[in-house]
TORKE-355691 format. One record per residue (C-alpha): residue number from 0; x, y, z. Coordinates in nm, 3 decimals, padded with zeros to 5 digits. Last residue first. Layout:
! TORKE-355691
(NUM (X Y Z))
...
***
This chain:
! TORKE-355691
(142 (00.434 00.046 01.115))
(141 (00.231 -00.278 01.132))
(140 (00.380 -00.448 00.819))
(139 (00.138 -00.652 00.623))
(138 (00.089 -00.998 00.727))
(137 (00.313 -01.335 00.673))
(136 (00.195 -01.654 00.809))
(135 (00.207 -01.886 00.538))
(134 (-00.160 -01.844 00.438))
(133 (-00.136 -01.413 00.482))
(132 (00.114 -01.452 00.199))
(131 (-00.078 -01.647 -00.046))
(130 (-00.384 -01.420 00.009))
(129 (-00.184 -01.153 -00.029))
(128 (-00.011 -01.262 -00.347))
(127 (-00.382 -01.321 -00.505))
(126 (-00.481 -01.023 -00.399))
(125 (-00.245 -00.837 -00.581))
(124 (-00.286 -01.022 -00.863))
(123 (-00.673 -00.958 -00.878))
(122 (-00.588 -00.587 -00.877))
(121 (-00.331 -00.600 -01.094))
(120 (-00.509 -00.814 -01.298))
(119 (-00.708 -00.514 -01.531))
(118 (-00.382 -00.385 -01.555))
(117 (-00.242 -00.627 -01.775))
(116 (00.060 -00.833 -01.663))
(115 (00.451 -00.726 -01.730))
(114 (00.442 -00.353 -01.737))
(113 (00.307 -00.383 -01.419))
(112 (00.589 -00.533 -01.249))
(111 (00.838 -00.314 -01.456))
(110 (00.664 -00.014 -01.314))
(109 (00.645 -00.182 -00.907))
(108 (01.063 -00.224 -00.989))
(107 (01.111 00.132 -01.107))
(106 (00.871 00.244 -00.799))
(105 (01.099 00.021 -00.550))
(104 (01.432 00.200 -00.683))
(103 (01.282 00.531 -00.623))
(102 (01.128 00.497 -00.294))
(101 (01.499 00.316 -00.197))
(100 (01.664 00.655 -00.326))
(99 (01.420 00.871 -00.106))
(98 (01.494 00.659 00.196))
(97 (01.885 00.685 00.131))
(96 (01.820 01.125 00.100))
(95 (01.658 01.061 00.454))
(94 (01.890 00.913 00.596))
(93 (02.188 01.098 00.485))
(92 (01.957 01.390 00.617))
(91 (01.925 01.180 00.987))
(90 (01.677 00.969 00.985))
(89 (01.522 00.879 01.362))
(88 (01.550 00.601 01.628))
(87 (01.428 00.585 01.969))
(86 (01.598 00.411 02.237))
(85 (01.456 00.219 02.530))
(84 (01.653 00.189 02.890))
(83 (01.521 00.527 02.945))
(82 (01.164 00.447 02.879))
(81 (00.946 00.720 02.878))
(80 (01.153 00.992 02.754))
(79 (01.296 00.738 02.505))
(78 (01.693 00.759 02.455))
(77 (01.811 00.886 02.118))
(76 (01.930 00.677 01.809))
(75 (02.017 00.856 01.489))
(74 (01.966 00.697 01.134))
(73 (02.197 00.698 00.798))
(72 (02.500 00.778 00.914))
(71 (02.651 00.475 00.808))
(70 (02.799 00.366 01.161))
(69 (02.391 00.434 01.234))
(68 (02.274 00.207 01.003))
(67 (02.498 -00.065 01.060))
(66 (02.405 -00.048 01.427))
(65 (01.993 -00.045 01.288))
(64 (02.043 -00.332 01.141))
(63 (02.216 -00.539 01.426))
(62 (01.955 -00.425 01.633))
(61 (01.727 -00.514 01.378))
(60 (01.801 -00.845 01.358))
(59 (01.837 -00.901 01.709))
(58 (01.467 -00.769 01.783))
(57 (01.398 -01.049 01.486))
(56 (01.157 -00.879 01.193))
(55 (00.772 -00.844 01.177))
(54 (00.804 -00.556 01.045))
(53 (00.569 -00.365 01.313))
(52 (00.717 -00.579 01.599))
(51 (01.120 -00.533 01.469))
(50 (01.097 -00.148 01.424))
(49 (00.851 -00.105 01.725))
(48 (01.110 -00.269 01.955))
(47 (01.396 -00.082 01.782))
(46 (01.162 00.254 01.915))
(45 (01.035 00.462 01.592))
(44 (01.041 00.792 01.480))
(43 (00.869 01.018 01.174))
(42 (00.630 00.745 01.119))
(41 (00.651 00.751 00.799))
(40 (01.006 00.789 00.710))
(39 (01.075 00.500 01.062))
(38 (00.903 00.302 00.774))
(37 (01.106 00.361 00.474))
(36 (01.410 00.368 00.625))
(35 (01.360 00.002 00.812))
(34 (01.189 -00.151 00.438))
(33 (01.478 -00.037 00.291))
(32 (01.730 -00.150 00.525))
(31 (01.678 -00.491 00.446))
(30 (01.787 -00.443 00.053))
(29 (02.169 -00.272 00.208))
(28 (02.214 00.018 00.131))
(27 (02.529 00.169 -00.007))
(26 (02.343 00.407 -00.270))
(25 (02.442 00.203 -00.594))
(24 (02.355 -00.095 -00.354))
(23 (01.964 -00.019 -00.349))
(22 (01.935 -00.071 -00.736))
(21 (02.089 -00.431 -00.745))
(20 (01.962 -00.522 -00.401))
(19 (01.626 -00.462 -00.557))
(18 (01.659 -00.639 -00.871))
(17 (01.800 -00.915 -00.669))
(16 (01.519 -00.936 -00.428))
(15 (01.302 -00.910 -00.694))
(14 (01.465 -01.221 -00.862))
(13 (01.482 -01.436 -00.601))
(12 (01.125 -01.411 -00.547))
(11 (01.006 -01.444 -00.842))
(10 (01.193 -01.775 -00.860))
(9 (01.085 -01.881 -00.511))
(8 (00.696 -01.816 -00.628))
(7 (00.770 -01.994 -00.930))
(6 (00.895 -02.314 -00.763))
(5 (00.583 -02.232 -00.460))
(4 (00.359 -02.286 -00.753))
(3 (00.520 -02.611 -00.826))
(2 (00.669 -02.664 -01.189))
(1 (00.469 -02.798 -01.510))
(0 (00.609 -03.009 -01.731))
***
């Protein structure tokens, strides 16, 4: 019997976000803070509001986030020079090493990903999972 696509697409799901916890937790990070670390990384410093608008995460979401973050040492907030009532946000080292460690984990997972279909459909694949994305809504991260 064959399932629904969006069965399989749950199931795949499920089980990267496992895999990823999985490898993230070793270094005390959370999976959702990956995708934070990685992209205040490249753009060197972020305001919360870009954080959540460029993710396409809740404001209070990352808020919370980005408190857990800081406890952990991993980011520091300062005030904006334009805004005073915003605050920027920045890795510290610990940050920094955490961001390395969550490029790491997500290359192991993108090499047993492509292990698993030939690589003439990555590329088709890929596409695929975008267009699929980009129909429910999603996009790619602005930041």
């Amino acid at each position: 019997m064959k399932r629904p696509l969006f069965h399989l697409l749950m199931h795949t799901g499920k089980l990267l976000e496992d895999r990823v916890r999985k490898g993230l937790s070793t270094a005390g990070i959370h999976h959702g803070q990956g995708r934070v670390l990685e992209a205040i990384a490249r753009n060197g410093e972020l305001s919360q509001i870009e954080i959540a608008e460029g993710l396409h995460i809740e404001r209070a979401t990352v808020t919370n986030m980005i408190q857990r973050m800081e406890k952990n040492g991993l980011i520091a907030r300062s005030k904006d020079a334009g805004d005073q009532r915003a605050k920027r946000v920045r890795l510290t080292a610990a940050g920094k090493r955490a961001e390395a460690h969550v490029k790491k984990v997500w290359d192991e997972v993108e090499r047993d990903i492509r292990k698993s279909i030939p690589e003439d459909m990555v590329g088709p694949t890929g596409e695929m999972l975008t267009k699929i994305r980009n129909g429910l809504g999603g996009a790619d991260p602005d930041v």
